[in-house]
C-alpha positions in Angstrom: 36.0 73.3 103.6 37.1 75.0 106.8 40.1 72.7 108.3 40.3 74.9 111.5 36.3 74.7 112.5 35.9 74.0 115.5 32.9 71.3 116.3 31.4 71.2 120.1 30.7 72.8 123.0 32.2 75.8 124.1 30.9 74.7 128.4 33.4 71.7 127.8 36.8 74.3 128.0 34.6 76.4 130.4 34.1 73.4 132.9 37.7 72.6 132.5 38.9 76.0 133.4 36.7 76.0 136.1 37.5 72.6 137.5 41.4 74.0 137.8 40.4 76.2 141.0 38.5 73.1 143.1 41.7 71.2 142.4 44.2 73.2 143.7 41.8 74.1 146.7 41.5 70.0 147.2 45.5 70.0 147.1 45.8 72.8 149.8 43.6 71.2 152.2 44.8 67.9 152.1 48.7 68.9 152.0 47.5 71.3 155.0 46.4 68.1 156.6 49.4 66.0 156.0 51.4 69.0 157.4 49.9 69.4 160.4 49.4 65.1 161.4 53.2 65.4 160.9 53.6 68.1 163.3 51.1 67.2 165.7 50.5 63.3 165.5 47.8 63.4 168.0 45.7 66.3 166.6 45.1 64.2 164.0 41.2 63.0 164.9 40.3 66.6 165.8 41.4 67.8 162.7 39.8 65.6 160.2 36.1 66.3 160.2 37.4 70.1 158.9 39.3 68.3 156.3 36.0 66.6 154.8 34.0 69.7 155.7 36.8 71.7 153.9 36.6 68.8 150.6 32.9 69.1 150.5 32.8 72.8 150.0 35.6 72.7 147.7 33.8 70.1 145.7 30.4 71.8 145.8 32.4 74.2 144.0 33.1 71.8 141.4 30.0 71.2 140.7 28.7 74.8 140.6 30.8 75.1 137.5 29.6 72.4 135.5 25.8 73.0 136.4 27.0 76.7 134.9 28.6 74.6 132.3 25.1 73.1 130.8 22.9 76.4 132.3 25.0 78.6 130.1 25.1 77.0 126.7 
């Protein structure tokens, strides 16, 4: 009787690592946003399709990782 086995799958703490990166990204671009309103209040409409083009890719990123997750059992 092994009390330290470990049960599961391994793509679980891989997905998690890999989900740190997109979520710091998300953070950057947003804060970057937030930033920038403040600065320059009436930039603000020009600027926000890059904010949703710059969360999309960052997501897609996301997503990469736990596709990998289940490819790479």
């Amino acid at each position: 009787m092994d009390i330290a086995a470990v049960n599961g799958s391994l793509s679980a703490i891989g997905y998690g690592l890999a989900a740190i990166g997109p979520g710091i990204g998300v953070g950057l671009v947003f804060s970057a946003y937030i930033q920038s309103t403040a600065r320059q209040p009436e930039s603000s409409r020009l600027t926000l399709p890059y904010v949703w083009i710059g969360f999309a890719v960052i997501e897609a990123l996301a997503l990469l990782g736990i596709a990998f997750g289940f490819v790479f059992k």
